[in-house]
N, CA, C and O atoms as a printed pandas DataFrame, in Angstrom:
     atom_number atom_name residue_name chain_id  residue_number  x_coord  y_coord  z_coord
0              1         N          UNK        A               1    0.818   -1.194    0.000
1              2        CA          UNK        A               1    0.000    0.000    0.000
2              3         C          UNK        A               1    0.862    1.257    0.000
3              4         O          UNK        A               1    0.552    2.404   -0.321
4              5         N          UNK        A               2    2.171    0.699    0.496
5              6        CA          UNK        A               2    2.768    2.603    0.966
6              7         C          UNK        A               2    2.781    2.722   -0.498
7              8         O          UNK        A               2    1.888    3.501   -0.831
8              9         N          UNK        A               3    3.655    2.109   -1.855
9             10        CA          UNK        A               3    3.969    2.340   -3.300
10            11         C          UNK        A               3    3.286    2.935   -3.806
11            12         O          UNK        A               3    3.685    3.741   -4.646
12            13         N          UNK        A               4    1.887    2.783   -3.493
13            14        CA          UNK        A               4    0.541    2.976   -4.388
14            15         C          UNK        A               4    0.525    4.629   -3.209
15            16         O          UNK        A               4    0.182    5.589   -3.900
16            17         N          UNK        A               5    0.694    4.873   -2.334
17            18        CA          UNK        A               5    0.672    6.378   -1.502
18            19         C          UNK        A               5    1.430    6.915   -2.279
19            20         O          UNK        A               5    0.855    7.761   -2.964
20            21         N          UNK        A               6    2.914    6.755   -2.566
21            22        CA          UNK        A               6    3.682    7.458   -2.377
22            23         C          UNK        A               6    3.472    7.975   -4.024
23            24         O          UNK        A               6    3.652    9.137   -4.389
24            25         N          UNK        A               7    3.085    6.934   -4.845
25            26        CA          UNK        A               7    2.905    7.408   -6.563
26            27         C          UNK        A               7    1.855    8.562   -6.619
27            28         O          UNK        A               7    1.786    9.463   -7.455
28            29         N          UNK        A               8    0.914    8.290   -5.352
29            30        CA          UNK        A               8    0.000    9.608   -5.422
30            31         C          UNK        A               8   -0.077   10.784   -5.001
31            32         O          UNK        A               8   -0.781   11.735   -5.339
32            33         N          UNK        A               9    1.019   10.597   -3.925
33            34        CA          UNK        A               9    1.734   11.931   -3.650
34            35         C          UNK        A               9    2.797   12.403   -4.477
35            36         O          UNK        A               9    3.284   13.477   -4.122
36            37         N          UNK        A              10    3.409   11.711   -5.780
37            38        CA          UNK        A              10    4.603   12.157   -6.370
38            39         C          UNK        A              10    3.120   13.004   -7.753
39            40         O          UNK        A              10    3.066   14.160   -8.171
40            41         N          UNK        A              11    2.289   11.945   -8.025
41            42        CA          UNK        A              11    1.520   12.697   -9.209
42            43         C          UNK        A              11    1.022   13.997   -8.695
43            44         O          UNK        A              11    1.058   15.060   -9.316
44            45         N          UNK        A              12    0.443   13.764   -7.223
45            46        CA          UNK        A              12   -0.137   15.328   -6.734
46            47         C          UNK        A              12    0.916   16.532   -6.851
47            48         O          UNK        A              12    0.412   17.501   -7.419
48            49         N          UNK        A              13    2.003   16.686   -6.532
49            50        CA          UNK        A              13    2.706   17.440   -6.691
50            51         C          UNK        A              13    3.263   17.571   -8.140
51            52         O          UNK        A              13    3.293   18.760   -8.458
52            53         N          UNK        A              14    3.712   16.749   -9.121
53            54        CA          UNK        A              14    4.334   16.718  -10.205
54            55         C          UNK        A              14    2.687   17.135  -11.361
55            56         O          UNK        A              14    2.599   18.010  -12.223
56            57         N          UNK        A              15    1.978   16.467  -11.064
57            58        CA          UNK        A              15    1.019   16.750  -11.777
58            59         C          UNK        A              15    1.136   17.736  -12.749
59            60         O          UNK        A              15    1.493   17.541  -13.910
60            61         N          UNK        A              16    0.713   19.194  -12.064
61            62        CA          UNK        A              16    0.793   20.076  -12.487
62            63         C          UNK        A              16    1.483   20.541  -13.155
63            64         O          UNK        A              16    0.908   21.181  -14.036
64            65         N          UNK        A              17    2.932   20.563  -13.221
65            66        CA          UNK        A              17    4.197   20.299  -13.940
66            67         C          UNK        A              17    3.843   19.857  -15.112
67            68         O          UNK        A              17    3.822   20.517  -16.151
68            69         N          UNK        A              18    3.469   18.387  -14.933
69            70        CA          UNK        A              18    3.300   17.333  -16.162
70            71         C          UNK        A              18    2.367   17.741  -17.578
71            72         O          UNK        A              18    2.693   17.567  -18.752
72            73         N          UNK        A              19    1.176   18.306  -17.065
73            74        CA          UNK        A              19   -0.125   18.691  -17.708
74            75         C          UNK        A              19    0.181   19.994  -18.108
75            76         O          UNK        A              19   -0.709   20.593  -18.711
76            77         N          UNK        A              20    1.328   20.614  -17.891
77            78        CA          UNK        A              20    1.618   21.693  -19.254
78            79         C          UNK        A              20    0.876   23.053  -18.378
79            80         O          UNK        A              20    0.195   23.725  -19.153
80            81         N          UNK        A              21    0.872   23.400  -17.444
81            82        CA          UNK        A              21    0.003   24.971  -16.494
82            83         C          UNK        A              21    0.474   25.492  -17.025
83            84         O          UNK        A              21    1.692   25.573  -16.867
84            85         N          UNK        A              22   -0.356   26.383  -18.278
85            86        CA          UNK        A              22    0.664   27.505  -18.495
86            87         C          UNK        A              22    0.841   28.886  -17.953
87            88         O          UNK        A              22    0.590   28.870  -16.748
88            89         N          UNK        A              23    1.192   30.126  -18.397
89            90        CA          UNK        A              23    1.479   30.919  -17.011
90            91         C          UNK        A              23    0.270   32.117  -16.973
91            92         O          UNK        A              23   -0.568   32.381  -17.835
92            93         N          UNK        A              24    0.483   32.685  -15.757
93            94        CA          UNK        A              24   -0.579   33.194  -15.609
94            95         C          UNK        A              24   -0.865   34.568  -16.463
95            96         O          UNK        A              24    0.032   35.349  -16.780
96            97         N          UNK        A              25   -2.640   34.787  -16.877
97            98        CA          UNK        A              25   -2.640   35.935  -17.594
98            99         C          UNK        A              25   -2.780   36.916  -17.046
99           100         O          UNK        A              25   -3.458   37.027  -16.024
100          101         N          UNK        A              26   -2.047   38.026  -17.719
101          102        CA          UNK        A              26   -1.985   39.197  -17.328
102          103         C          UNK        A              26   -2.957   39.961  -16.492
103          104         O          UNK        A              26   -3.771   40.251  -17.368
104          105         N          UNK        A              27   -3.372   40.423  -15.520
105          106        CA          UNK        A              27   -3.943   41.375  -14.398
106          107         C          UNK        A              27   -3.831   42.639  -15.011
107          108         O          UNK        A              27   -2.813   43.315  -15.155
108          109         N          UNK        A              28   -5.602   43.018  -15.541
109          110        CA          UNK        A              28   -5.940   44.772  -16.259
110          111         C          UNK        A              28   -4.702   45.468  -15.179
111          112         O          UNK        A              28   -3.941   44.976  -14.347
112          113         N          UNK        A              29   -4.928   46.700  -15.625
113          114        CA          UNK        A              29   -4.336   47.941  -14.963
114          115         C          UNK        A              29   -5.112   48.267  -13.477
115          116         O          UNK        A              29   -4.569   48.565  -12.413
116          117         N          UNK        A              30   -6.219   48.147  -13.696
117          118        CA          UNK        A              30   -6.975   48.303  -12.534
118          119         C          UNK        A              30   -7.144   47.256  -11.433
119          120         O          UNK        A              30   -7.623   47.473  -10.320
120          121         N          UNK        A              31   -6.815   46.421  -11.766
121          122        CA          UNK        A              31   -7.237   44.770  -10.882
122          123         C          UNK        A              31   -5.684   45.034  -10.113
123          124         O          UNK        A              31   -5.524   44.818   -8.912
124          125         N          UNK        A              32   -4.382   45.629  -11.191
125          126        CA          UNK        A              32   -2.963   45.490  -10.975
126          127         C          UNK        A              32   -3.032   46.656   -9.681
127          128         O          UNK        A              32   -2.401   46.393   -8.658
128          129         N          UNK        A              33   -3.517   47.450   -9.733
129          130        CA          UNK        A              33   -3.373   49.144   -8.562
130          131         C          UNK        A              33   -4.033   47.944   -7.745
131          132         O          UNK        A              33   -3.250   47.296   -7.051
132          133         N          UNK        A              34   -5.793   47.450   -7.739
133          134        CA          UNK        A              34   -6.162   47.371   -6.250
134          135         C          UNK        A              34   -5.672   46.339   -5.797
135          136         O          UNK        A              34   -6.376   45.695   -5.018
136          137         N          UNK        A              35   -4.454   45.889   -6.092
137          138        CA          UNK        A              35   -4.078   44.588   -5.756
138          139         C          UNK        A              35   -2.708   45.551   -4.980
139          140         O          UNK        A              35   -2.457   45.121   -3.854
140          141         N          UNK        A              36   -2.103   46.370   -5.278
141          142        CA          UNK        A              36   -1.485   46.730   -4.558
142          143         C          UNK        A              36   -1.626   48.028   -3.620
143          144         O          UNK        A              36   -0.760   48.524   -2.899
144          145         N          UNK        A              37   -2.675   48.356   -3.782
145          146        CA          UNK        A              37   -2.697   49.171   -2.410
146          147         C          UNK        A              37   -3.922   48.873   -1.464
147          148         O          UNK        A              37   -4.702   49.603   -0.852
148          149         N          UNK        A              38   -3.751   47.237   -1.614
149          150        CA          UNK        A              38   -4.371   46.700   -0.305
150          151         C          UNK        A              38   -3.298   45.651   -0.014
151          152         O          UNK        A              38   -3.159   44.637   -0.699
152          153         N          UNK        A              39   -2.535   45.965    1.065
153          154        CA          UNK        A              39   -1.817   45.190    1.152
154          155         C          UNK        A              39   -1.994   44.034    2.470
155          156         O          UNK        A              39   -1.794   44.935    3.284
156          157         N          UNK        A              40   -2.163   43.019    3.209
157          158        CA          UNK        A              40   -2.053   42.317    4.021
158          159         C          UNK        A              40   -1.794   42.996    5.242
159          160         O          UNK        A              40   -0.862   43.800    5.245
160          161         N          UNK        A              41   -2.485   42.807    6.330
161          162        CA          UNK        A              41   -2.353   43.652    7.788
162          163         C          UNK        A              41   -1.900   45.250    7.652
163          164         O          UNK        A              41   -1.961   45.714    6.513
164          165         N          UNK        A              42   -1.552   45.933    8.484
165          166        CA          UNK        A              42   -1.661   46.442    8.876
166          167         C          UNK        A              42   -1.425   47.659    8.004
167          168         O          UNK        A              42   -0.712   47.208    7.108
168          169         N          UNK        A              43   -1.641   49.103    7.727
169          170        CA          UNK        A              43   -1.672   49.767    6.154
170          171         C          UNK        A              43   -0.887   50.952    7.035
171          172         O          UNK        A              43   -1.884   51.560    7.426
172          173         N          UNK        A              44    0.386   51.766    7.671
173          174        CA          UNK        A              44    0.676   53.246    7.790
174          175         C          UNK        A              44    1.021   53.998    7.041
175          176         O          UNK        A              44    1.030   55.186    7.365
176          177         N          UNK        A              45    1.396   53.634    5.882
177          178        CA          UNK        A              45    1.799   54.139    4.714
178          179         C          UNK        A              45    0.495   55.324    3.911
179          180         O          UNK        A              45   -0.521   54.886    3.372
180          181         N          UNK        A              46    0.766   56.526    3.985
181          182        CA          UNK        A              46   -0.432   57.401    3.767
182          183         C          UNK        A              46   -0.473   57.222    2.034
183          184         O          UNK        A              46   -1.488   57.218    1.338
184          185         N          UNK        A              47    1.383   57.031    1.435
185          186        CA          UNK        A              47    0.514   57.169    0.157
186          187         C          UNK        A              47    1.035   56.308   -0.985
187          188         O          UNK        A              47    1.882   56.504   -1.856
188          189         N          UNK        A              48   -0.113   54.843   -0.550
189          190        CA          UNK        A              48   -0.163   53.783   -1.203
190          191         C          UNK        A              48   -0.319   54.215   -2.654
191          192         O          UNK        A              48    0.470   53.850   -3.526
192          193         N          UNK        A              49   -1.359   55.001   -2.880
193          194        CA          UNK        A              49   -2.451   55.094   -3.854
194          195         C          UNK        A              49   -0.979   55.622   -5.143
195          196         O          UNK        A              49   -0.808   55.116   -6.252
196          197         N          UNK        A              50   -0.215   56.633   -4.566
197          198        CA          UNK        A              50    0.413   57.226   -5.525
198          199         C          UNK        A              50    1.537   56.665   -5.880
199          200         O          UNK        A              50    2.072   56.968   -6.946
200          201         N          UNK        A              51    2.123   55.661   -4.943
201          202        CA          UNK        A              51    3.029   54.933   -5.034
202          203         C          UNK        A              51    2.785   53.506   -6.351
203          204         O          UNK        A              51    3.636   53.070   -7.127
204          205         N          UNK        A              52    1.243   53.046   -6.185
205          206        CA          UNK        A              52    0.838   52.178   -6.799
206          207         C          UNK        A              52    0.603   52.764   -8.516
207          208         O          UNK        A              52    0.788   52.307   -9.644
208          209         N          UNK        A              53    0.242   53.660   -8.086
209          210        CA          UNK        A              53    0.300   54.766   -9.702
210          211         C          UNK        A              53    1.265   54.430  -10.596
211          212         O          UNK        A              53    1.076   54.099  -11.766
212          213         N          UNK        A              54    2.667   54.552   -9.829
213          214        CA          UNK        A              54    3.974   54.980  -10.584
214          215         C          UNK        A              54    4.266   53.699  -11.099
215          216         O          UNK        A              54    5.002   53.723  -12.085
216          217         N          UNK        A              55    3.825   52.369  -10.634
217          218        CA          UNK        A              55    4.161   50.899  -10.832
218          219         C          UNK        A              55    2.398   50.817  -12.171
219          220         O          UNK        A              55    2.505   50.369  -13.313
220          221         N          UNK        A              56    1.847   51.033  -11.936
221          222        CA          UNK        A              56    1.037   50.910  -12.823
222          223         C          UNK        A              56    1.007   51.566  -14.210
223          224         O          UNK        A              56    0.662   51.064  -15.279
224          225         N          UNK        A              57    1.490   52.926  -13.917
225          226        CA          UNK        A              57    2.169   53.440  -15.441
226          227         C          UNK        A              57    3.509   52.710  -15.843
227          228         O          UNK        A              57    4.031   53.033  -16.910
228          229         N          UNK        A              58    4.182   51.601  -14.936
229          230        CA          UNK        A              58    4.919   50.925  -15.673
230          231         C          UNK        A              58    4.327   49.732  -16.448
231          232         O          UNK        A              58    4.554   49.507  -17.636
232          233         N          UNK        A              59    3.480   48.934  -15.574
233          234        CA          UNK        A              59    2.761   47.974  -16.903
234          235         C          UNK        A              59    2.162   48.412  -17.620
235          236         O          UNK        A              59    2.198   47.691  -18.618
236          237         N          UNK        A              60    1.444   49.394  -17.800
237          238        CA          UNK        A              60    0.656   50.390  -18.987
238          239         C          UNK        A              60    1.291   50.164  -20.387
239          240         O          UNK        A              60    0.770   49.888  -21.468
240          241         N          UNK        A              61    2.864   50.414  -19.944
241          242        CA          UNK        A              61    3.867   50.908  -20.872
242          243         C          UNK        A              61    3.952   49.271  -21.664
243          244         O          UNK        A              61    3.711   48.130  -21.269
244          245         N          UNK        A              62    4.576   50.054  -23.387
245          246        CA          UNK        A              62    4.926   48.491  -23.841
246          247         C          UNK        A              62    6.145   48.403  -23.854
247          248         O          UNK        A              62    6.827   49.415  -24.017
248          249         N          UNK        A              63    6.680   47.226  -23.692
249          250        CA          UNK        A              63    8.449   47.058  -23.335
250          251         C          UNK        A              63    8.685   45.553  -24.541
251          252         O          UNK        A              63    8.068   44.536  -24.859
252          253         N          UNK        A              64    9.980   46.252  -24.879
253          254        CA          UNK        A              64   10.786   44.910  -25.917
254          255         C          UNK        A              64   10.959   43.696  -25.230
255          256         O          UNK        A              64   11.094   42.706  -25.948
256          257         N          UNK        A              65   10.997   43.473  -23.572
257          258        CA          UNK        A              65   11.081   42.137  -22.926
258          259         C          UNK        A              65   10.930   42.256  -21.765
259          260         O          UNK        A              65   11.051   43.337  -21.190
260          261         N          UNK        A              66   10.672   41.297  -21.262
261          262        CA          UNK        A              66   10.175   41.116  -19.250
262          263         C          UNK        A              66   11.364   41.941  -18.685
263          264         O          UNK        A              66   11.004   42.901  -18.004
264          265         N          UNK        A              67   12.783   41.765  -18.831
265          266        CA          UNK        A              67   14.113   42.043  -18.462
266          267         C          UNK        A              67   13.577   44.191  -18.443
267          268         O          UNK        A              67   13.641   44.920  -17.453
268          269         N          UNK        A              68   13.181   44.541  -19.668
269          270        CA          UNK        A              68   13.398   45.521  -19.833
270          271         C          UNK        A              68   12.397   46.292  -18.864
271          272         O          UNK        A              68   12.663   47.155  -18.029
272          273         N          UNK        A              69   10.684   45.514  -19.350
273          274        CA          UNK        A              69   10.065   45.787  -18.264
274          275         C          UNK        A              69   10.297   45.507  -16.556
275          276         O          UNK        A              69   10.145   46.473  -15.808
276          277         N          UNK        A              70   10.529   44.659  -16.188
277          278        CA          UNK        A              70   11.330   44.786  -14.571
278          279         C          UNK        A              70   12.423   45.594  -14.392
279          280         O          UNK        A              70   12.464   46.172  -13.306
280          281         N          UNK        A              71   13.210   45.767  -15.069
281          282        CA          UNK        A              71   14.033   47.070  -14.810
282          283         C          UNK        A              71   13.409   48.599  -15.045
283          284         O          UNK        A              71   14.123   49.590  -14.890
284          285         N          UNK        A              72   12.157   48.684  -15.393
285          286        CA          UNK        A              72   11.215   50.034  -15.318
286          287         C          UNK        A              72   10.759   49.788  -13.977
287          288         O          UNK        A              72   11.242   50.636  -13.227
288          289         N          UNK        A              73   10.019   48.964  -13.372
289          290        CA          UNK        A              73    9.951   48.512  -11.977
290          291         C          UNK        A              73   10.762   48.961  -11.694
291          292         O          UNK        A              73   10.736   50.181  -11.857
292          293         N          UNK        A              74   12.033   48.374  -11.090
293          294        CA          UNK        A              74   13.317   48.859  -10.140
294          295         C          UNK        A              74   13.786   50.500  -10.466
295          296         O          UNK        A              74   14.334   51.262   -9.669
296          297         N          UNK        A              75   13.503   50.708  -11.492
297          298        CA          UNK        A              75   13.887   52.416  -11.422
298          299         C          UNK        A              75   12.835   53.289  -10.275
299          300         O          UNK        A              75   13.159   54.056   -9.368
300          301         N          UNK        A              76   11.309   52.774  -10.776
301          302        CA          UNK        A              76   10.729   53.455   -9.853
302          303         C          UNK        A              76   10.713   53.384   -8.523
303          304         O          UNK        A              76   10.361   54.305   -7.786
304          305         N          UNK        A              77   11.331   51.600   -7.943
305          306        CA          UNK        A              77   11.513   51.592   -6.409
306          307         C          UNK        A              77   12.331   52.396   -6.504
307          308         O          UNK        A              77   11.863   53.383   -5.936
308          309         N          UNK        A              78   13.607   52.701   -6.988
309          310        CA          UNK        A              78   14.666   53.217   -6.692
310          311         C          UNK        A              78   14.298   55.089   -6.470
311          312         O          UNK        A              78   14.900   55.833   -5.696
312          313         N          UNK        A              79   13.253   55.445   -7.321
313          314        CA          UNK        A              79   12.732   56.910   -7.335
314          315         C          UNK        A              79   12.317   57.053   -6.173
315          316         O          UNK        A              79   12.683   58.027   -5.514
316          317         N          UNK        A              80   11.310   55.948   -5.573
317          318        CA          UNK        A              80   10.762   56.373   -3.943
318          319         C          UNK        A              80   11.734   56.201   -3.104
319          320         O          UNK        A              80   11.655   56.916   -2.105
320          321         N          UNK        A              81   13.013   55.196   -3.185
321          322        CA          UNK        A              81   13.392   55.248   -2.124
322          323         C          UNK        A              81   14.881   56.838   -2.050
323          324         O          UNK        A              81   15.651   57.319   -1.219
324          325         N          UNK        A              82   14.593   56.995   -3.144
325          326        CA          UNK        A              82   15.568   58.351   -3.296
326          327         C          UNK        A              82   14.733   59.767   -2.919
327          328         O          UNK        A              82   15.232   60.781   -2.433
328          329         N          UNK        A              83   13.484   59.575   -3.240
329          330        CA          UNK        A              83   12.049   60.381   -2.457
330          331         C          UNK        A              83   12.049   60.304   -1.253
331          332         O          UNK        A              83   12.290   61.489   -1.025
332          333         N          UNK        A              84   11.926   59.601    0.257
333          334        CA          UNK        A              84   12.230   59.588    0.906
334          335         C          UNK        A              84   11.138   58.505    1.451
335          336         O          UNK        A              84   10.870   58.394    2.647
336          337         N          UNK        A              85   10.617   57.820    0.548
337          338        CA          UNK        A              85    9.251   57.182    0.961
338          339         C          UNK        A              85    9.364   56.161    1.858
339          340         O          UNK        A              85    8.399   55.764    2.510
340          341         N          UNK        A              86   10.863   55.535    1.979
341          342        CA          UNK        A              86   10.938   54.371    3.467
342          343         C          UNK        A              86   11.064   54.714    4.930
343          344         O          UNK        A              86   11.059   54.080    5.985
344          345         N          UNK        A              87   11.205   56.283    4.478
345          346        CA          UNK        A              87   11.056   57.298    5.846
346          347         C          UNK        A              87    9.746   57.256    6.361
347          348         O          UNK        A              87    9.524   57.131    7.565
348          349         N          UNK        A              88    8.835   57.358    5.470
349          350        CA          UNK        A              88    7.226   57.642    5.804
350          351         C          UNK        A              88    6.724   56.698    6.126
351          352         O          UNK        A              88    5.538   56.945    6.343
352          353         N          UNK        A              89    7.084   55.128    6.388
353          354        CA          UNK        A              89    6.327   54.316    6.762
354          355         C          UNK        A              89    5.611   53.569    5.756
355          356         O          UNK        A              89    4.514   53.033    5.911
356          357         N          UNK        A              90    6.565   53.579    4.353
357          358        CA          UNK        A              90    6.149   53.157    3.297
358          359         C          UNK        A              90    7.478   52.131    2.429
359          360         O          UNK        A              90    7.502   51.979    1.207
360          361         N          UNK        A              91    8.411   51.578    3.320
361          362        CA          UNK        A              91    9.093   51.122    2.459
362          363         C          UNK        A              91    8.481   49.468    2.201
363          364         O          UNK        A              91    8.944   48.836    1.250
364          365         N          UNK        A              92    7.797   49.052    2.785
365          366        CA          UNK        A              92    6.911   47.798    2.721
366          367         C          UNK        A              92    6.475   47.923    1.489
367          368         O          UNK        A              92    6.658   47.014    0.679
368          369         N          UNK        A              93    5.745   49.218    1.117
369          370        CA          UNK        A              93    4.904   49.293   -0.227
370          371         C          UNK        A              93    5.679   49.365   -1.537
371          372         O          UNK        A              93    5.236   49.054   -2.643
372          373         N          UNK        A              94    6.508   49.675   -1.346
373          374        CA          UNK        A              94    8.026   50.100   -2.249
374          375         C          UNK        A              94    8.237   48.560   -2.489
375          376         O          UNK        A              94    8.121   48.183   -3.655
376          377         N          UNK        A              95    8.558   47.550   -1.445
377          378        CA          UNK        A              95    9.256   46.345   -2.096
378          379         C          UNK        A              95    7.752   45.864   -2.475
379          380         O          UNK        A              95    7.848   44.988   -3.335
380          381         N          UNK        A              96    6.540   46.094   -2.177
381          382        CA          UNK        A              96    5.189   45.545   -2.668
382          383         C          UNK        A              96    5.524   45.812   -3.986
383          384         O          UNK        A              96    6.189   45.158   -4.789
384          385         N          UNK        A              97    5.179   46.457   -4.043
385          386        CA          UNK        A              97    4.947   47.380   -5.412
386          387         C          UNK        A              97    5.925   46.484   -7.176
387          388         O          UNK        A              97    5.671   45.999   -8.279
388          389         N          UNK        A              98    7.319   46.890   -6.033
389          390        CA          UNK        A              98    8.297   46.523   -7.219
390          391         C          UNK        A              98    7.921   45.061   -7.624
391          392         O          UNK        A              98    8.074   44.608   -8.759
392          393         N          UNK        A              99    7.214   44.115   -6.142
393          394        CA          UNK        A              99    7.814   42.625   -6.320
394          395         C          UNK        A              99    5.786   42.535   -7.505
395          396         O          UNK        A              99    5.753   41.980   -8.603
396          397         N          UNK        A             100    4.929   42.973   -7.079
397          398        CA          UNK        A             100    3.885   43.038   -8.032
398          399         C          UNK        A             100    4.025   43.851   -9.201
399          400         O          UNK        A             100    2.847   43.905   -9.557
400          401         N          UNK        A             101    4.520   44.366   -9.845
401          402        CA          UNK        A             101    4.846   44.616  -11.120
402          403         C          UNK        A             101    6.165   44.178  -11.486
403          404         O          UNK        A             101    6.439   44.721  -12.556
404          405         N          UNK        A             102    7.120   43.438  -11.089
405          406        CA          UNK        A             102    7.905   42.184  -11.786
406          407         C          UNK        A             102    6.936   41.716  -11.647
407          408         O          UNK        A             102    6.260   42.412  -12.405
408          409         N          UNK        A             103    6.011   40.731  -11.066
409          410        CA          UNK        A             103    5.317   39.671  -11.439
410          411         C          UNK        A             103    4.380   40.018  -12.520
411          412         O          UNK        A             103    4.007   39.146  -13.304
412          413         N          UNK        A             104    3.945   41.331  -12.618
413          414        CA          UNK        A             104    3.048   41.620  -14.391
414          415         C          UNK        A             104    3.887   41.395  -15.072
415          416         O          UNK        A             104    3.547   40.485  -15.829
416          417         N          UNK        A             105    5.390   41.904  -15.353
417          418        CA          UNK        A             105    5.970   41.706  -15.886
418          419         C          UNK        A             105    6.343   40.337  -16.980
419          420         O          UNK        A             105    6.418   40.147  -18.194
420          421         N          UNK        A             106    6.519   39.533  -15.665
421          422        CA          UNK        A             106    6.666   37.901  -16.148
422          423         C          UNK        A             106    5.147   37.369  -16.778
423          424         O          UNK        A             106    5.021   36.285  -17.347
424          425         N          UNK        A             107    4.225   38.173  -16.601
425          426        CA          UNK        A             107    2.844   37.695  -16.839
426          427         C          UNK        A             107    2.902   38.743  -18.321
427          428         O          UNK        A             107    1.934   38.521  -19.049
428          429         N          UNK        A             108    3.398   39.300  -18.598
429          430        CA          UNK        A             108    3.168   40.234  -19.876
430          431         C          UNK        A             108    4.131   39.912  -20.739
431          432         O          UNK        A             108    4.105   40.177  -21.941
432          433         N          UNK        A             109    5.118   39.260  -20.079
433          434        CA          UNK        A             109    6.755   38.783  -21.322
434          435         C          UNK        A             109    6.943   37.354  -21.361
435          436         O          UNK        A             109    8.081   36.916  -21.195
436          437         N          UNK        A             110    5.762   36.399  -21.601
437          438        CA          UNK        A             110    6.368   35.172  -20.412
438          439         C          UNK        A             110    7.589   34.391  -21.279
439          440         O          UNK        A             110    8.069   33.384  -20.758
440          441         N          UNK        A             111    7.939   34.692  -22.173
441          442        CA          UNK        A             111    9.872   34.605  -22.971
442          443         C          UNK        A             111   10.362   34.806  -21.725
443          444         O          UNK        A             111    9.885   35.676  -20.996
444          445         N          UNK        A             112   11.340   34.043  -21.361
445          446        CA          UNK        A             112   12.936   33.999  -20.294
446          447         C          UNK        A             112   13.547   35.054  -21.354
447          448         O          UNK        A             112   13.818   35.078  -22.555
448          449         N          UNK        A             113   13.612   35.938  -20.201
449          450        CA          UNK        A             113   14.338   36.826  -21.091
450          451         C          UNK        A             113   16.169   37.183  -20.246
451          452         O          UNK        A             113   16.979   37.915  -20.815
């Protein structure tokens, strides 16, 4: 009996793998903001809304590859945190932000780039 467990715990996990998932589709512009300025517990950060802006006019944008688009991401963390925005009780939203628009990213380029 364990053989016959253990093949069904190797298909449960591998499964998915096997059957070809392909990757996920892209998240509108709007689904992409309220997804990031609601973030999990606790919110002090006064300004989600504008922070989420600056990451959303990056997926807006069209880019030659995921690489090019995630490095439009990281410029703009890099703008808030040169703004002073991890001062304000917002650097949580800053790595939010960047790590949800790389992930549009990979959802808008899905080429390994």
């Amino acid at each position: 009996m364990k053989p016959l467990l253990l093949c069904a715990l190797a298909f449960a996990i591998l499964g998915p793998a096997l059957t070809g998932c392909g990757p996920l589709k892209p998240a509108s512009p709007s689904m992409f903001y309220g997804n990031c300025i609601t973030p999990p517990g606790s919110d002090p950060c006064d300004s989600d809304m504008d922070m989420c802006q600056l990451y959303e006019n990056v997926i807006t944008q069209k880019f030659a590859t995921s690489g090019a688009c995630r490095t439009a991401c990281n410029q703009v963390a890099d703008q808030l945190y040169y703004q002073g925005y991890q001062l304000r009780d917002c650097g949580y939203m800053i790595d939010r932000g960047t790590s949800l628009c790389e992930q549009e990213c990979l959802r808008q380029y899905p080429k390994p780039q």
